[in-house]
N, C-alpha and C positions, 0 to 999 in steps of 0.2 A: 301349542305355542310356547317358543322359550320366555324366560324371564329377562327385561331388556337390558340389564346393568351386566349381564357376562356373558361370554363366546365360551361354549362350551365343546366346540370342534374346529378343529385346525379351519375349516370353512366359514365357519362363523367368526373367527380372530382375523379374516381379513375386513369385515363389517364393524364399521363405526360407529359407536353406538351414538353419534348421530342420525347416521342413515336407518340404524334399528329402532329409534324413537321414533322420526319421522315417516317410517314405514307401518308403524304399529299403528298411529294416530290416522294413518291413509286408510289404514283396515278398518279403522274404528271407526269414522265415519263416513256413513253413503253419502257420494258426491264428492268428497275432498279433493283438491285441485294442489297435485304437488307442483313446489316447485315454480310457482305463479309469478311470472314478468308482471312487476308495478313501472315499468318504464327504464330508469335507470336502476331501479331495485327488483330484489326477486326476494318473496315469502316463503318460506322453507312448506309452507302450507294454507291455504287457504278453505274455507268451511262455510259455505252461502247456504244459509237456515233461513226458508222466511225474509221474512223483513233483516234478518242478522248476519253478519258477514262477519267472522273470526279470522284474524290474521295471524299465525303462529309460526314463532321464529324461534328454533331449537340452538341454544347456545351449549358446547358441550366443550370439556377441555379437563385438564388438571383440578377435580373437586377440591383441591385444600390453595386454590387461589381466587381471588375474590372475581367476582362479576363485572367486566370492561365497561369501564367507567363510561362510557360511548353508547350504551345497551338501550338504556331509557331513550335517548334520541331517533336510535336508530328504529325505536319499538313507533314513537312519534310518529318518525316520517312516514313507515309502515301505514300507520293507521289512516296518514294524512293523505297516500296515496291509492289505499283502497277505498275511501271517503272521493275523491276524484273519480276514478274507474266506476264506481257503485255511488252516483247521487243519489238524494232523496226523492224521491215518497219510494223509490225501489227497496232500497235500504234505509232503514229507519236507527241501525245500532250498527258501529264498526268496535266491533272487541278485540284489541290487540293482547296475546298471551305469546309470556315466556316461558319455555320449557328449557330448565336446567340444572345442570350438575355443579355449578359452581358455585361458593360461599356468596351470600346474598346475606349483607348486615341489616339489622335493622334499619338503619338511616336509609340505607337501598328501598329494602322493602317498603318503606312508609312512601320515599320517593313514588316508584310504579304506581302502589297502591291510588297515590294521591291524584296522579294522571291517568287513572282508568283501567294500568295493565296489569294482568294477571300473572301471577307468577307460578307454573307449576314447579316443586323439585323433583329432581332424579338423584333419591338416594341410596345407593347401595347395599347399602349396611342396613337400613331399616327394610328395604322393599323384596329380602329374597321370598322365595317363594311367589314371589307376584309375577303375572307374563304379561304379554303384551294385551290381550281382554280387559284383565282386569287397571292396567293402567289407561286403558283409552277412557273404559268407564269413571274410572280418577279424576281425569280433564273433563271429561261430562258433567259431572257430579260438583266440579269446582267451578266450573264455567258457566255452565244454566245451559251448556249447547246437549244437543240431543243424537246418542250415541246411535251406532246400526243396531236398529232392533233385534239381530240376529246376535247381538251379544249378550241383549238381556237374557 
């Protein structure tokens, strides 16, 4: 498996490292539901654990521009509509997680933090050598969700 943050063949430079994040996390966990209709919204990923339902929305663009100030809402409604789709006693926990490569201030982060969502990064610079394994385990390991055991 490559590492998610470059295209290392004219093949792989037609692949967004959107679609290469969200493909990875599809790998990473048994069950993931790409691509999930919430109604008038769609979840770039969805991850039904148990009682746990992770909704994960891959925001990916220009890293040295800050994080669409829109993000936090849009993570909201995410949650508010797989909370709909998935009532309780079925689902007990809607985890909404962002995955991205954009500048995330502290005020950002505290923001998410404070309403529930997770924020994973995709950094470049710090993550070479890493592929798509060991970043699925990444989101596992940050999230409390439980990766294919076939990666451990």
């Amino acid at each position: 498996m490559k590492w998610l943050g470059a295209a290392n063949s004219p093949a792989e430079s037609g692949v967004r490292l959107h679609d290469r994040v969200r493909t990875a996390l599809e790998q990473g966990f048994k069950g993931a539901l790409p691509d999930y209709s919430l109604g008038p919204s769609e979840a770039d990923l969805l991850i039904h654990q148990g009682s746990r339902v992770a909704v994960i929305e891959v925001k990916t663009g220009n890293p040295d521009l800050p994080l669409p100030s829109s993000t936090s809402a849009q993570m909201l409604l995410l949650k508010q509509r797989v909370r709909e789709k998935f009532p309780e006693p079925d689902v007990e926990e809607v985890l909404p997680v962002l995955v991205t490569n954009y500048k995330v201030s502290l005020i950002d982060q505290k923001e998410l933090e404070e309403q529930g969502i997770a924020v994973v990064r995709i950094d470049p610079k710090s993550s070479s050598g890493s592929d798509s394994r060991n970043f699925s385990l990444r989101v596992a390991s940050l999230t409390g969700l439980k990766a294919d055991p076939e990666l451990v």
